[in-house]
N, CA, C and O atoms as a Tripos MOL2 file, in Angstrom:
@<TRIPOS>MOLECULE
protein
  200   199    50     0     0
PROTEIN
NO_CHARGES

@<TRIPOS>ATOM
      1 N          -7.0260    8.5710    4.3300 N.3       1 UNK1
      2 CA         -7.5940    8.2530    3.0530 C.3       1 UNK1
      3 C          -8.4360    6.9870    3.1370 C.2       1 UNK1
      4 O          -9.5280    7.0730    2.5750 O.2       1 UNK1
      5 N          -8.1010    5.6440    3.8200 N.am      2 UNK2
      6 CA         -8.5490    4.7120    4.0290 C.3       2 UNK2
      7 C         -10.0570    4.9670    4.7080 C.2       2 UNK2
      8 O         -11.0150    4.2820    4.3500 O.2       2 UNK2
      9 N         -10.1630    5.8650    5.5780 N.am      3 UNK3
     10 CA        -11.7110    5.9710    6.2190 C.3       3 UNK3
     11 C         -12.2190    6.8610    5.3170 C.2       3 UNK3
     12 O         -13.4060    6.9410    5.6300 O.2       3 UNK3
     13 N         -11.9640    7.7930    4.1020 N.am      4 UNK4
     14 CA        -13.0720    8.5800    3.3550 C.3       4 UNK4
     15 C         -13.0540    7.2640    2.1700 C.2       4 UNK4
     16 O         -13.7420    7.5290    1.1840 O.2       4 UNK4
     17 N         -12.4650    6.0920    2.1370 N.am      5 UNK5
     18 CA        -13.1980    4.9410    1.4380 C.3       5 UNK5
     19 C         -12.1190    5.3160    0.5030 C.2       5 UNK5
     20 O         -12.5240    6.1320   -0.3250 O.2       5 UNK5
     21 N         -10.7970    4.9670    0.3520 N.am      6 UNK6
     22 CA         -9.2540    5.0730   -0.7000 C.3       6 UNK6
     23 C          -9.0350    3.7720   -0.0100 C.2       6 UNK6
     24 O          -9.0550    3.4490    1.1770 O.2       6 UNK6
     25 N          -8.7040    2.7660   -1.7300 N.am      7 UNK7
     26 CA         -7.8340    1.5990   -1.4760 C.3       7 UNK7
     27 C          -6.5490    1.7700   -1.0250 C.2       7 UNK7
     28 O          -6.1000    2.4750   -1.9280 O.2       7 UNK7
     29 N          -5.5340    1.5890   -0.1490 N.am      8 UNK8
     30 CA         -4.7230    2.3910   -0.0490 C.3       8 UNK8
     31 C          -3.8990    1.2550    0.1190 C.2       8 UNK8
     32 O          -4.4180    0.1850    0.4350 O.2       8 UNK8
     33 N          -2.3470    1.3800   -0.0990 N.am      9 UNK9
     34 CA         -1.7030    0.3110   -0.5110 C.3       9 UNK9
     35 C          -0.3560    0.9030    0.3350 C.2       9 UNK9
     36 O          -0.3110    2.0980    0.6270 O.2       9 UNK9
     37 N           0.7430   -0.0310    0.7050 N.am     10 UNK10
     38 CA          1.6580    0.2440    1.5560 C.3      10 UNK10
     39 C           3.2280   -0.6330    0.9100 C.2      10 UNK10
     40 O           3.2670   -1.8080    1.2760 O.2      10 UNK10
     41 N           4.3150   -0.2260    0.1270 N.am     11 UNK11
     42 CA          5.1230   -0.7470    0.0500 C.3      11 UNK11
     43 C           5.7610   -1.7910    0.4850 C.2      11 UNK11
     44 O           6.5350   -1.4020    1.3590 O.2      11 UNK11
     45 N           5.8630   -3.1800    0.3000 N.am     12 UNK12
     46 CA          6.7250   -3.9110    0.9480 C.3      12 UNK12
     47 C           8.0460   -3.6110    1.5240 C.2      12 UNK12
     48 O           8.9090   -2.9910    0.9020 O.2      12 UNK12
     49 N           8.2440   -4.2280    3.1650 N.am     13 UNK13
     50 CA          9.5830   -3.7100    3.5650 C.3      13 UNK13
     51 C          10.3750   -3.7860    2.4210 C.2      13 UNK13
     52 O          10.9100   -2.8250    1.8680 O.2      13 UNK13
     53 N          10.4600   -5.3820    1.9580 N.am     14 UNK14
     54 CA         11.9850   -5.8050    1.1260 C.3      14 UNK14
     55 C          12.6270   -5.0820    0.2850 C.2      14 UNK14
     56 O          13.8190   -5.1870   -0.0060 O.2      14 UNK14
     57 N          11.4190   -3.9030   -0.3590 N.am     15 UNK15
     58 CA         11.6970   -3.1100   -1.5300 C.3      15 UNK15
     59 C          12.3190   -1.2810   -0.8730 C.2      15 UNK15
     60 O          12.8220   -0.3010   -1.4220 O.2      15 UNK15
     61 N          11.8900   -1.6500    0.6080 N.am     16 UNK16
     62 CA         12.0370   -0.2790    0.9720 C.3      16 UNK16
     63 C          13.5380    0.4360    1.3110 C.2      16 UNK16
     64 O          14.1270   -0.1570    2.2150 O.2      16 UNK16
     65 N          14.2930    1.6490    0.7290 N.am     17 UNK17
     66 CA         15.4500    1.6740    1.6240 C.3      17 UNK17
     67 C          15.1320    2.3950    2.7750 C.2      17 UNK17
     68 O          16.0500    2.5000    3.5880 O.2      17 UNK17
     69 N          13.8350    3.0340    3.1130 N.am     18 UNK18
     70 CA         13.9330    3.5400    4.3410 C.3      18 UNK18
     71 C          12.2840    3.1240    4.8790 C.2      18 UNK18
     72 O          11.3470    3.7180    4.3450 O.2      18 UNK18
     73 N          12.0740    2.3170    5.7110 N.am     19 UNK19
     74 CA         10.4120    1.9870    5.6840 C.3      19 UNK19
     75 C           9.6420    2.3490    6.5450 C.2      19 UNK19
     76 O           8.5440    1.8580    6.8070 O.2      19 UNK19
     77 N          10.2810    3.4300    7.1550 N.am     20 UNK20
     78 CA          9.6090    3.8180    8.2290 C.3      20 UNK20
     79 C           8.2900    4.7320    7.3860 C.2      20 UNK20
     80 O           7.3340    3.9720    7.5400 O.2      20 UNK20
     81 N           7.9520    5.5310    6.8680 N.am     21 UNK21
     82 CA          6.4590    5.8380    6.1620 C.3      21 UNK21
     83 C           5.7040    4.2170    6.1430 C.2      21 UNK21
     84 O           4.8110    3.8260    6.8940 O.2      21 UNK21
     85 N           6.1810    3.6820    5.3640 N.am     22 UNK22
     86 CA          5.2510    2.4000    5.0540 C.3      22 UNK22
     87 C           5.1230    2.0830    6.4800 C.2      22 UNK22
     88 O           4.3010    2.7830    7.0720 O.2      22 UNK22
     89 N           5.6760    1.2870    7.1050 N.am     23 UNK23
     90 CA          5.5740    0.7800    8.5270 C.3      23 UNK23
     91 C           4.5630    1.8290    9.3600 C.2      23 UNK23
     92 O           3.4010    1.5790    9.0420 O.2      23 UNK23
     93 N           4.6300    2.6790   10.1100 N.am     24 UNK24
     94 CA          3.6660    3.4580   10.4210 C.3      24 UNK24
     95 C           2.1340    3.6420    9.5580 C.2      24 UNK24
     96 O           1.1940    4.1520   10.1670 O.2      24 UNK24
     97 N           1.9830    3.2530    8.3060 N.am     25 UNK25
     98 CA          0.6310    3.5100    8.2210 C.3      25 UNK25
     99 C           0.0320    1.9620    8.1760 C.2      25 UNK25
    100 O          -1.1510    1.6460    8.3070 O.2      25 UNK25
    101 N           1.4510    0.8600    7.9020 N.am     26 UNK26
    102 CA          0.7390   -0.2850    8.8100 C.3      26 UNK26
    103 C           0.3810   -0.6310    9.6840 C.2      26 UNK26
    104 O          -0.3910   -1.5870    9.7630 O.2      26 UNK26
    105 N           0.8900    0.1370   10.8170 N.am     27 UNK27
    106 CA          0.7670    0.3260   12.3660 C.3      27 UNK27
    107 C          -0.2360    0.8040   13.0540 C.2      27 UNK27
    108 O          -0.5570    0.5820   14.2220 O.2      27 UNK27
    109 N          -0.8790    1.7070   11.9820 N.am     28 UNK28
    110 CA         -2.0820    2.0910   12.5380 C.3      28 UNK28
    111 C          -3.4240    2.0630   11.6210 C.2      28 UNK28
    112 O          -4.3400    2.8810   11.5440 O.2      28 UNK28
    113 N          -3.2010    0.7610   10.9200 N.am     29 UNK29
    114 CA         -4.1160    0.1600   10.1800 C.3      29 UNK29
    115 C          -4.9030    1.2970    8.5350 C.2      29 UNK29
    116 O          -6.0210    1.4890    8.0560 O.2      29 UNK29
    117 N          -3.7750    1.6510    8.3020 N.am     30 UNK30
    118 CA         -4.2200    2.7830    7.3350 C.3      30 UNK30
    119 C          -3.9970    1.9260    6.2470 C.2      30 UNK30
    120 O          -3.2050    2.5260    5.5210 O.2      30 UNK30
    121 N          -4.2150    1.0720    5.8570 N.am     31 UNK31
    122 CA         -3.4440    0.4500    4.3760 C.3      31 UNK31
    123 C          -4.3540   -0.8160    4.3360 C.2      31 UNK31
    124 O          -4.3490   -1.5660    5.3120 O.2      31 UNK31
    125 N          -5.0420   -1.0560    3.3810 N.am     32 UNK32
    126 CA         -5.5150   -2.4620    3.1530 C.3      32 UNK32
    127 C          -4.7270   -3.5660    2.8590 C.2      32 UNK32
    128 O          -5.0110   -4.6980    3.2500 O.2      32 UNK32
    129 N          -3.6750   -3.2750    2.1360 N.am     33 UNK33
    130 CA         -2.3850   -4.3220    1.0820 C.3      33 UNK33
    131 C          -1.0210   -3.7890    1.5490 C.2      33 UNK33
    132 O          -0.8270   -2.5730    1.5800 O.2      33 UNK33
    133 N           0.0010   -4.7330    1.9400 N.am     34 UNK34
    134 CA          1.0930   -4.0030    1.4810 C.3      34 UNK34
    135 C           1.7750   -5.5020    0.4430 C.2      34 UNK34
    136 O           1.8480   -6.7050    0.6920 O.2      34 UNK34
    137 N           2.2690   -4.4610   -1.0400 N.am     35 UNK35
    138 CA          2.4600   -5.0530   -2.0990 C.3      35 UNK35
    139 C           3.8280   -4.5940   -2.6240 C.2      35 UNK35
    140 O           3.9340   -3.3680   -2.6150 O.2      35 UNK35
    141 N           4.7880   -5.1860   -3.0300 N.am     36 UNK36
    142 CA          6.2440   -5.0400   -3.5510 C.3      36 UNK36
    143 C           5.7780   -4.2650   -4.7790 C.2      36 UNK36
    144 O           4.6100   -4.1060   -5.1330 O.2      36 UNK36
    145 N           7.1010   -3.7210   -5.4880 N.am     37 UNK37
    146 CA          6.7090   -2.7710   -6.5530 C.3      37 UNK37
    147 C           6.5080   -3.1190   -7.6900 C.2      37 UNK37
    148 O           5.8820   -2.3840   -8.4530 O.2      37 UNK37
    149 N           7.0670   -4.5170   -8.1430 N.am     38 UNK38
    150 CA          6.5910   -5.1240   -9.4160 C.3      38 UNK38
    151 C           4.9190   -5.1870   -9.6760 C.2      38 UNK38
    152 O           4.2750   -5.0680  -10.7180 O.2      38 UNK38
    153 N           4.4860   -5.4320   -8.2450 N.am     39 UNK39
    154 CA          2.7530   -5.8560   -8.3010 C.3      39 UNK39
    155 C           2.0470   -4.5840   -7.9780 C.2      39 UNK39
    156 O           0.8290   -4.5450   -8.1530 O.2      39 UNK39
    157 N           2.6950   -3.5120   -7.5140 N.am     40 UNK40
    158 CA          2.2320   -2.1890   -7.3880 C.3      40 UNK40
    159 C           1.0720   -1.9330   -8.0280 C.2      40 UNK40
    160 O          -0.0500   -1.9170   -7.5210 O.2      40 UNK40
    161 N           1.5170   -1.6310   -9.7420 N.am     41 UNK41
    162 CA          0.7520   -1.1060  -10.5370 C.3      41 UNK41
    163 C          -0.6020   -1.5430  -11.1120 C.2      41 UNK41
    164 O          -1.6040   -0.9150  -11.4540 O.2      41 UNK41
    165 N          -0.2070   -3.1170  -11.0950 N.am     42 UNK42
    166 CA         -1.1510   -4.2980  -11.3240 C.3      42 UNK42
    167 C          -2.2870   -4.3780  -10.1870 C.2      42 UNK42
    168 O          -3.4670   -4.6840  -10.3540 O.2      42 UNK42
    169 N          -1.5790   -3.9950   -8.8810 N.am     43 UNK43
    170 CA         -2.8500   -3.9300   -8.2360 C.3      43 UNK43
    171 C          -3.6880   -2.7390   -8.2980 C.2      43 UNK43
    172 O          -4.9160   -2.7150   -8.2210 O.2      43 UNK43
    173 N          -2.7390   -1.5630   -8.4740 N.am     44 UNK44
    174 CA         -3.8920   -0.4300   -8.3500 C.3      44 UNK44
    175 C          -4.8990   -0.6120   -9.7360 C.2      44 UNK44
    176 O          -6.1090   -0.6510   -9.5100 O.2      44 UNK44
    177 N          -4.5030   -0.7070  -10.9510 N.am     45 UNK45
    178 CA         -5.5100   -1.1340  -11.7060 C.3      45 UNK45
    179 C          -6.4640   -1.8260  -11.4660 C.2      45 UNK45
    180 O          -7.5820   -1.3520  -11.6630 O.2      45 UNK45
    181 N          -6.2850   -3.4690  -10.8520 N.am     46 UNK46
    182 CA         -7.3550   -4.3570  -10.6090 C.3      46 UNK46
    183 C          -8.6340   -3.8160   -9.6550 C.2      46 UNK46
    184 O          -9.8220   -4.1380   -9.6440 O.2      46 UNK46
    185 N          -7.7130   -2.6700   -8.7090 N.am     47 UNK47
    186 CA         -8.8080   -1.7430   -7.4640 C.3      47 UNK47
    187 C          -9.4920   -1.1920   -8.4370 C.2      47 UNK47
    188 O         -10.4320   -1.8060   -8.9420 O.2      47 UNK47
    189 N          -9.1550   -0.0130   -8.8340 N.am     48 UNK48
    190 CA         -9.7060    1.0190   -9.6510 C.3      48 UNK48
    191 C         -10.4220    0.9280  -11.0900 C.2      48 UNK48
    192 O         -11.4670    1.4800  -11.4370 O.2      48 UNK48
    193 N          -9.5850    0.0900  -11.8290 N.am     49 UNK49
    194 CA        -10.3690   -0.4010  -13.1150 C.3      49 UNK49
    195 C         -11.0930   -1.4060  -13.5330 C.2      49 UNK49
    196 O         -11.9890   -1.4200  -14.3770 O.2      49 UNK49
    197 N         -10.5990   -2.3520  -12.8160 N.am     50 UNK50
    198 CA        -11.0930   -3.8410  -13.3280 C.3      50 UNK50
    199 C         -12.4880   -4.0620  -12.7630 C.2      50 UNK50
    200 O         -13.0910   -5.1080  -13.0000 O.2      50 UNK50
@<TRIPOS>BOND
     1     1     2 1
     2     2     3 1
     3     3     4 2
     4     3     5 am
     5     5     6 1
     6     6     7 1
     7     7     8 2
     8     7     9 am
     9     9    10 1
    10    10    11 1
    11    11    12 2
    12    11    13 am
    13    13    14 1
    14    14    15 1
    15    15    16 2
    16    15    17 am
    17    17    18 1
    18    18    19 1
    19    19    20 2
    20    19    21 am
    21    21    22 1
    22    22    23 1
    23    23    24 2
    24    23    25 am
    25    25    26 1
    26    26    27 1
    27    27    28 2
    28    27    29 am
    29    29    30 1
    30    30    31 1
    31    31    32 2
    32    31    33 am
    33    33    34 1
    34    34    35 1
    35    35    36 2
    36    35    37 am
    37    37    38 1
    38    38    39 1
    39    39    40 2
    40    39    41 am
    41    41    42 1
    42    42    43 1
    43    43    44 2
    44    43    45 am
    45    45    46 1
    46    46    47 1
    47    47    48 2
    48    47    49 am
    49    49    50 1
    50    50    51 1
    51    51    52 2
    52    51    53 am
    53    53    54 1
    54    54    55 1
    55    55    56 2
    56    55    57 am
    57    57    58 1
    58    58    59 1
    59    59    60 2
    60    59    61 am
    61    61    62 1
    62    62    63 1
    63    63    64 2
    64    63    65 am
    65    65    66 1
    66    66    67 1
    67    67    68 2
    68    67    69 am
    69    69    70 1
    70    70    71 1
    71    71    72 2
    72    71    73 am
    73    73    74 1
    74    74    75 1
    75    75    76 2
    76    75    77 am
    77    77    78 1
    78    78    79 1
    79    79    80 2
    80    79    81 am
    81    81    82 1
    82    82    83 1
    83    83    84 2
    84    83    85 am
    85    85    86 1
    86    86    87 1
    87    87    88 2
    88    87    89 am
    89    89    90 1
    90    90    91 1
    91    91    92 2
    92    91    93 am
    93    93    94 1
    94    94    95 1
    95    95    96 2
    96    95    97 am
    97    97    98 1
    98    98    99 1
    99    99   100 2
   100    99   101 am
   101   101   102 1
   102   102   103 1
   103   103   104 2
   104   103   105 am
   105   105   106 1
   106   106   107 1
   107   107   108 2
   108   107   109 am
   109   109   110 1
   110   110   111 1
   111   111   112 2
   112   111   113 am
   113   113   114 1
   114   114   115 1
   115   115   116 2
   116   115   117 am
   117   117   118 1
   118   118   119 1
   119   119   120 2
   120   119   121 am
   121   121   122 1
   122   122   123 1
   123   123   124 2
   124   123   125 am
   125   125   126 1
   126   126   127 1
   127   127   128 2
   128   127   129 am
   129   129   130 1
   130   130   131 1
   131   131   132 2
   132   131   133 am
   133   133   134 1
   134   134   135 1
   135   135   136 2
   136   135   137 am
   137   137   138 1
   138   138   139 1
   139   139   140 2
   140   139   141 am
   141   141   142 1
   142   142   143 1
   143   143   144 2
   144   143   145 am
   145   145   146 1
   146   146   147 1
   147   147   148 2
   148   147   149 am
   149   149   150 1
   150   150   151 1
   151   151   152 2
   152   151   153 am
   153   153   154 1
   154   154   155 1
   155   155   156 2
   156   155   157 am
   157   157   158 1
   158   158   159 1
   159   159   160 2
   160   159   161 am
   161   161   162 1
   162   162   163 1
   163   163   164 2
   164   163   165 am
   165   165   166 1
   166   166   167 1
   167   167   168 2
   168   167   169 am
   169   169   170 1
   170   170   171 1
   171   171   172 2
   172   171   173 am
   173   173   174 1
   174   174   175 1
   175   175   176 2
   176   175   177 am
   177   177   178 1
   178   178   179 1
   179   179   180 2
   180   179   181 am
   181   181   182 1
   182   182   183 1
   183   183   184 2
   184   183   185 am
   185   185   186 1
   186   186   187 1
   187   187   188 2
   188   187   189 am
   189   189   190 1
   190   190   191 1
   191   191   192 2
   192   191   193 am
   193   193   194 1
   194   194   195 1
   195   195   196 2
   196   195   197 am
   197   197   198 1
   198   198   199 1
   199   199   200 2
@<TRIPOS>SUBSTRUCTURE
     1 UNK1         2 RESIDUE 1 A UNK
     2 UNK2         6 RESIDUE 1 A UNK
     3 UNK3        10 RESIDUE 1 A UNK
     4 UNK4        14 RESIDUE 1 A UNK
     5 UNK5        18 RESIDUE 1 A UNK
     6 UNK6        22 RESIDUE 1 A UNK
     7 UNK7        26 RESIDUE 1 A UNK
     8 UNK8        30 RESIDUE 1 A UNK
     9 UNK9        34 RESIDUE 1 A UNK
    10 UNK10       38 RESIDUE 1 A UNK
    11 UNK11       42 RESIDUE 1 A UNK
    12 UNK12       46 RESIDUE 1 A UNK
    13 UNK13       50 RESIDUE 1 A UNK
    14 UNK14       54 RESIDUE 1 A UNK
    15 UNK15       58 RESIDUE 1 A UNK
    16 UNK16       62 RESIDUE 1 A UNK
    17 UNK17       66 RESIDUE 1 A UNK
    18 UNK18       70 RESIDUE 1 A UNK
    19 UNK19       74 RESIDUE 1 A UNK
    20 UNK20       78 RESIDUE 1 A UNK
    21 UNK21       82 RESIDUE 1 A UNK
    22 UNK22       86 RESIDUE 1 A UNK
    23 UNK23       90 RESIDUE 1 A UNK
    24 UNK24       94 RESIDUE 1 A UNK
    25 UNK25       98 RESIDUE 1 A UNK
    26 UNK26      102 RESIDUE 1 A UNK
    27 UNK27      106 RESIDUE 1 A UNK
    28 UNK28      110 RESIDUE 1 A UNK
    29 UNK29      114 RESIDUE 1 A UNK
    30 UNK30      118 RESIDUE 1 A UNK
    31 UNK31      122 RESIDUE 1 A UNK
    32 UNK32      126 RESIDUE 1 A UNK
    33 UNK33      130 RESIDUE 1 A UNK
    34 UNK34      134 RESIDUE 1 A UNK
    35 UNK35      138 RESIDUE 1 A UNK
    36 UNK36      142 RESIDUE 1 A UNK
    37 UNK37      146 RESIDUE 1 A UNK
    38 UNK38      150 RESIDUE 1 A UNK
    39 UNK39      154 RESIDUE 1 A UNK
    40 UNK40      158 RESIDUE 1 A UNK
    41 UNK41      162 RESIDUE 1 A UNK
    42 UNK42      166 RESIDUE 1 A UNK
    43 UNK43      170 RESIDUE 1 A UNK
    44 UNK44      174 RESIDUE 1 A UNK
    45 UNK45      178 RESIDUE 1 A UNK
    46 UNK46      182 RESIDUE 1 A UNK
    47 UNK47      186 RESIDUE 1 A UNK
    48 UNK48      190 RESIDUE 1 A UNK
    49 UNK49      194 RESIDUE 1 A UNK
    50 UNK50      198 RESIDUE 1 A UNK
């Protein structure tokens, strides 16, 4: 998603109970942000709407 041009966002470990998805698409640079879930929503708005 990241190379057809998607902000793409990656869960913080701290919030994760299992993080292996998140971790792997940090690993191979698929994710611009990784953001905890309180700031989740706030960021996808600021991408997309603001």
């Amino acid at each position: 998603m990241k190379e057809a041009g998607a902000y793409t966002l990656a869960q913080e470990e701290n919030a994760c109970v299992i993080y292996g998805m998140p971790n792997a698409e940090i690993q191979v640079e698929a994710v611009y942000e990784e953001v905890s879930l309180p700031k989740r929503a706030e960021t996808t708005w600021m991408k997309c709407c603001a």
